[in-house]
N, CA, C and O atoms as a MOPAC input file, in Angstrom:
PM7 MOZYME 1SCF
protein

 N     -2.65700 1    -3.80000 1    -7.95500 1
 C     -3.11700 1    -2.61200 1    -8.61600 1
 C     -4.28300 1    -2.94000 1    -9.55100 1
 O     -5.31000 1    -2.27200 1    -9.67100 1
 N     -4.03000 1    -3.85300 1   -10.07100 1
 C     -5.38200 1    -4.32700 1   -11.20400 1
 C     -6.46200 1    -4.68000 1   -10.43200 1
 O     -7.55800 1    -4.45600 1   -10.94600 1
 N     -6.44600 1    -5.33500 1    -8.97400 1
 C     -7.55800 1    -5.51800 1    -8.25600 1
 C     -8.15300 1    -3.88900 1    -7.78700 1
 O     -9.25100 1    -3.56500 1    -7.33500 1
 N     -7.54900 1    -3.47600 1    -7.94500 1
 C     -7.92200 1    -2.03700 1    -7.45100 1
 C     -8.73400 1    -1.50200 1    -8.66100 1
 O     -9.92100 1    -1.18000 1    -8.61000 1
 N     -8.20200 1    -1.46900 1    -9.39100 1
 C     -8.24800 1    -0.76400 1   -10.97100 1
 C     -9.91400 1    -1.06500 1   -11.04900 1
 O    -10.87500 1    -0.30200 1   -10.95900 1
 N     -9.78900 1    -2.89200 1   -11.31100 1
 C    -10.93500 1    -3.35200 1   -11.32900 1
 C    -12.51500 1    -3.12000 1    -9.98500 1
 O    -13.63200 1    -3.63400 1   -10.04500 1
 N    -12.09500 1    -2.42700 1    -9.21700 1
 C    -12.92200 1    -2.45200 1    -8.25000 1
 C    -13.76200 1    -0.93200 1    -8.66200 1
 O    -14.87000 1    -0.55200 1    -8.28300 1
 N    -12.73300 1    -0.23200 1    -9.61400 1
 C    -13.23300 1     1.23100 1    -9.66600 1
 C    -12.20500 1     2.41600 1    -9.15500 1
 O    -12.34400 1     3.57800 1    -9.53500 1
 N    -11.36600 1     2.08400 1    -8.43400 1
 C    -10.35400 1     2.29900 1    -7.49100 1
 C     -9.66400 1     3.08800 1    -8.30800 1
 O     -9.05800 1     2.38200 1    -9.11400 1
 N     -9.30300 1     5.20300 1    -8.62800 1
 C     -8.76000 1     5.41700 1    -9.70100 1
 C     -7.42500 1     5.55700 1    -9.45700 1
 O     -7.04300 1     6.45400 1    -8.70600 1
 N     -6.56000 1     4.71400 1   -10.04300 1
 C     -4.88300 1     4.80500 1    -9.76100 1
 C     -4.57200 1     5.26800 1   -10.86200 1
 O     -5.06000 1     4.98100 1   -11.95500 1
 N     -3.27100 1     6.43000 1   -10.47800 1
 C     -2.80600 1     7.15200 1   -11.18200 1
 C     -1.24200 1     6.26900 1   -11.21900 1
 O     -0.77600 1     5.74800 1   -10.20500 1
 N     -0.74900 1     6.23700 1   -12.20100 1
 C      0.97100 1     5.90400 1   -12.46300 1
 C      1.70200 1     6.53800 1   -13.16300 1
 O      1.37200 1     6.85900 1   -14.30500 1
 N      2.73300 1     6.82200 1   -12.68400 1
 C      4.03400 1     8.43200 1   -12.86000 1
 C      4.89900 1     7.80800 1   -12.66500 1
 O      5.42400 1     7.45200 1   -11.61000 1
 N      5.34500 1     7.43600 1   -14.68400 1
 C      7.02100 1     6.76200 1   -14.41500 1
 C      7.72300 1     7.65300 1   -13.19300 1
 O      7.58400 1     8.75900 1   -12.67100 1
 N      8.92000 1     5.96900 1   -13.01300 1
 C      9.88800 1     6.35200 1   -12.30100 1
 C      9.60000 1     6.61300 1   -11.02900 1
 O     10.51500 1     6.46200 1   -10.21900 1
 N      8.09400 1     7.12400 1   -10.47900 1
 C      7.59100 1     7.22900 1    -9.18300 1
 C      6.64900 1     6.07200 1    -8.76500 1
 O      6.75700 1     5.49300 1    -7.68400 1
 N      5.90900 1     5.84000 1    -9.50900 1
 C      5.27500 1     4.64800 1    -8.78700 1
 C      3.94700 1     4.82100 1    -9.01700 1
 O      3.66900 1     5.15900 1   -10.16800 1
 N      2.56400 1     4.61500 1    -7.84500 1
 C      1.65300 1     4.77500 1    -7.74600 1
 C      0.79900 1     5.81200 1    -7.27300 1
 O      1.65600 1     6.51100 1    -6.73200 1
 N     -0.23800 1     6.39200 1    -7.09500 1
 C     -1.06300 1     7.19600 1    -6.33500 1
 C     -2.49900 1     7.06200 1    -6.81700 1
 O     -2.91500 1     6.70500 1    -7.91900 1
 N     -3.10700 1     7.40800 1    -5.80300 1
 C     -4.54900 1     7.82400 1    -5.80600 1
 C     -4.93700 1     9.07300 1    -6.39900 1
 O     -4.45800 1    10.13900 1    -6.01400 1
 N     -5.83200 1     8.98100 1    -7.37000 1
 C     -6.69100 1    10.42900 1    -7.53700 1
 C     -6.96500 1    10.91900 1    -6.70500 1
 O     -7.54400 1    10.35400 1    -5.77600 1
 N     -6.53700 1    12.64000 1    -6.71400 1
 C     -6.38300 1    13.88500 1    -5.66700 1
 C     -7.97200 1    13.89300 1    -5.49000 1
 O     -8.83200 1    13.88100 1    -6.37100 1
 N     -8.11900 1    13.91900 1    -4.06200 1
 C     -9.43400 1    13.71300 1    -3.49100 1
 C    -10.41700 1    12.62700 1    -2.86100 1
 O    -11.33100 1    12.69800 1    -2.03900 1
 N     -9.77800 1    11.47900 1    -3.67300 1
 C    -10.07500 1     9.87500 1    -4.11100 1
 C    -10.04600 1     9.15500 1    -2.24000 1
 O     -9.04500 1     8.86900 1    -1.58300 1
 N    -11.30700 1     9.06000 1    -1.88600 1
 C    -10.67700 1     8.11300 1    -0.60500 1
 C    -11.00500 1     6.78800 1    -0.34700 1
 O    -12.07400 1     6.24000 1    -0.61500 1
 N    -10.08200 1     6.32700 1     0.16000 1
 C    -11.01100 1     4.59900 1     0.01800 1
 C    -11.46500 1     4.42500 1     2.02400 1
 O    -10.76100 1     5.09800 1     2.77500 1
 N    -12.25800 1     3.80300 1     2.47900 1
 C    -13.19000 1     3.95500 1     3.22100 1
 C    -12.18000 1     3.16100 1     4.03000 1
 O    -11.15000 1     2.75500 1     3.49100 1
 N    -12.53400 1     2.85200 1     5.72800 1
 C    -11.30200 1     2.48900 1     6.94200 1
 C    -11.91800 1     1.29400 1     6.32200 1
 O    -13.06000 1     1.19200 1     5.87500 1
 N    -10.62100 1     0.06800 1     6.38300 1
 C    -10.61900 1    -1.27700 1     6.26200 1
 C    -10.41200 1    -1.46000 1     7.91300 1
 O     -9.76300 1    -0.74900 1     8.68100 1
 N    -11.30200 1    -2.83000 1     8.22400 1
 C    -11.06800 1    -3.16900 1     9.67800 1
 C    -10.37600 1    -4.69000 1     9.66500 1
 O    -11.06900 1    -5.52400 1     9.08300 1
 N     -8.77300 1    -5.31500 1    10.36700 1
 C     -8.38600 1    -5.87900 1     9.99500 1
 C     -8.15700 1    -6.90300 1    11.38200 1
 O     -7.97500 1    -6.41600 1    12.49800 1
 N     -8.18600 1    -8.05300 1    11.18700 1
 C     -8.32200 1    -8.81900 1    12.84800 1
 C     -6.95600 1    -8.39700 1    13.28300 1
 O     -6.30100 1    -7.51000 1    12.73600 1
 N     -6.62400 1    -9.02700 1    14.19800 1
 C     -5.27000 1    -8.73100 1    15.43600 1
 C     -4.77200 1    -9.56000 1    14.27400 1
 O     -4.41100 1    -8.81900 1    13.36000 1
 N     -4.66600 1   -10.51100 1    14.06900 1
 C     -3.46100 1   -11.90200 1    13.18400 1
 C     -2.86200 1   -10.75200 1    11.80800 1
 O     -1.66900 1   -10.69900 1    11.50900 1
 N     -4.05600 1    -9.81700 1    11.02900 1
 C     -3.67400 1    -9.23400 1     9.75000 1
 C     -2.81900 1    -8.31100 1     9.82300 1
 O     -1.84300 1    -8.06400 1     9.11400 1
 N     -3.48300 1    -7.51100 1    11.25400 1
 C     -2.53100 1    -6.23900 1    12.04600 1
 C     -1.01900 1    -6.72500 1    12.13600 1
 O     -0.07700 1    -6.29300 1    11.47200 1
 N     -1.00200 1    -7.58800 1    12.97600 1
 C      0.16400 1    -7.98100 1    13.33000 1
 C      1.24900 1    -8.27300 1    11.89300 1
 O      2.43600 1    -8.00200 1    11.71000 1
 N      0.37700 1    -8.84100 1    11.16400 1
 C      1.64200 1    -9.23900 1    10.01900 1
 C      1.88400 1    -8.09800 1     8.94300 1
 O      2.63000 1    -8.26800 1     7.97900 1
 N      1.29500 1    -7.09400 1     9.15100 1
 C      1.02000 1    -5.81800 1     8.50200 1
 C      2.19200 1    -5.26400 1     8.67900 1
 O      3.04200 1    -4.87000 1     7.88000 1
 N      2.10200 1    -5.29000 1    10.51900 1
 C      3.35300 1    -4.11800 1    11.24100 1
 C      4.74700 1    -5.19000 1    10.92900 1
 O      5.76200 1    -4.86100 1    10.31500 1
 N      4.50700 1    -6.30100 1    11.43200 1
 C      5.74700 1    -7.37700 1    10.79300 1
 C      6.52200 1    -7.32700 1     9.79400 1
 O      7.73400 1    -7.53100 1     9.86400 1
 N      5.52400 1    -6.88500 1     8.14600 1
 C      6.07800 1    -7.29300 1     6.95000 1
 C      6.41600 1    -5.67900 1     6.81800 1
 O      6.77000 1    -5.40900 1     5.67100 1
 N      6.40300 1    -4.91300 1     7.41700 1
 C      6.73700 1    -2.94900 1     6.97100 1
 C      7.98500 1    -3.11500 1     8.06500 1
 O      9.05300 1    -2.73600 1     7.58400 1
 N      8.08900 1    -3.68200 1     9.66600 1
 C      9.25000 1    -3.82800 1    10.35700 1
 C     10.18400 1    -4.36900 1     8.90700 1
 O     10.88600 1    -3.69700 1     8.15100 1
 N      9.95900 1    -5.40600 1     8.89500 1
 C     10.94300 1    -6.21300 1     7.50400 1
 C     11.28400 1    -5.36300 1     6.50100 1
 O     12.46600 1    -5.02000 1     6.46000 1
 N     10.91700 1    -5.15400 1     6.09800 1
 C     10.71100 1    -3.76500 1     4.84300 1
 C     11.83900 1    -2.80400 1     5.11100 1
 O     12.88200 1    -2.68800 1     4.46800 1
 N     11.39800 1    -2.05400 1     6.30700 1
 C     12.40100 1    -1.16800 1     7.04800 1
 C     14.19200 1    -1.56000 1     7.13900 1
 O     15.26700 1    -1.06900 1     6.79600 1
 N     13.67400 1    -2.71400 1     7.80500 1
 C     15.29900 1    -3.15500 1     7.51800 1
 C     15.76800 1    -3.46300 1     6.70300 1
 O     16.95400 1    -3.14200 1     6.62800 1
 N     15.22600 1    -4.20400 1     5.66100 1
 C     16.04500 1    -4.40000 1     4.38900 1
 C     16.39200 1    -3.11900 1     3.70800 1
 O     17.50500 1    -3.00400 1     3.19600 1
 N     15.59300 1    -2.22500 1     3.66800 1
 C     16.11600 1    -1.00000 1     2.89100 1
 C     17.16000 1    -0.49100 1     3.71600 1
 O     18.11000 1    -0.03200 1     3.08200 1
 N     17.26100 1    -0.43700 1     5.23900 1
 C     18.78700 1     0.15300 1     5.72300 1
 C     19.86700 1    -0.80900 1     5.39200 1
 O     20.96900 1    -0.28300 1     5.24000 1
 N     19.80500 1    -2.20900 1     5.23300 1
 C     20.56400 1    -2.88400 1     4.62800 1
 C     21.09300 1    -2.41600 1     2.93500 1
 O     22.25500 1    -2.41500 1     2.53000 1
 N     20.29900 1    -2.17500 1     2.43200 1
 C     20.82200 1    -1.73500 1     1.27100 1
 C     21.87000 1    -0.46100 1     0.74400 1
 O     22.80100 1    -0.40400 1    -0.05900 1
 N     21.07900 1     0.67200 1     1.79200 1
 C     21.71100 1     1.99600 1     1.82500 1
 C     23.12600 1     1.97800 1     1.07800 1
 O     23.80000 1     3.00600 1     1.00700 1

C-alpha cells in the first residue's frame, strides 16, 4: 500500500473493511509474463482454499 501511496496511487482505508481506490481512480492494464500469471492464479487458488478451510 505505501508503494502505491508513494507512486501517487489514491488509496482510501475504511476501518474494519480494508482498502479501496478513489471512485473513478484507474490504474492502467499491467502486462505480466506466463511465470507471474501463473503464480498469480496459484497464490488466489491457495487463498481460496485456505479460507474454505477456515469457514
Amino acid at each position: 500500500m505505501k508503494a502505491l501511496e508513494q507512486a501517487g496511487v489514491p488509496i482510501l482505508t475504511e476501518d474494519g473493511k480494508g482498502y479501496s481506490l478513489m471512485e473513478g481512480y484507474r490504474i492502467p492494464p499491467v502486462l505480466f509474463t506466463e511465470s507471474e500469471a501463473n503464480a498469480s492464479i496459484t497464490a488466489e487458488q491457495l487463498i481460496l482454499k485456505i479460507k474454505t478451510l477456515h469457514l
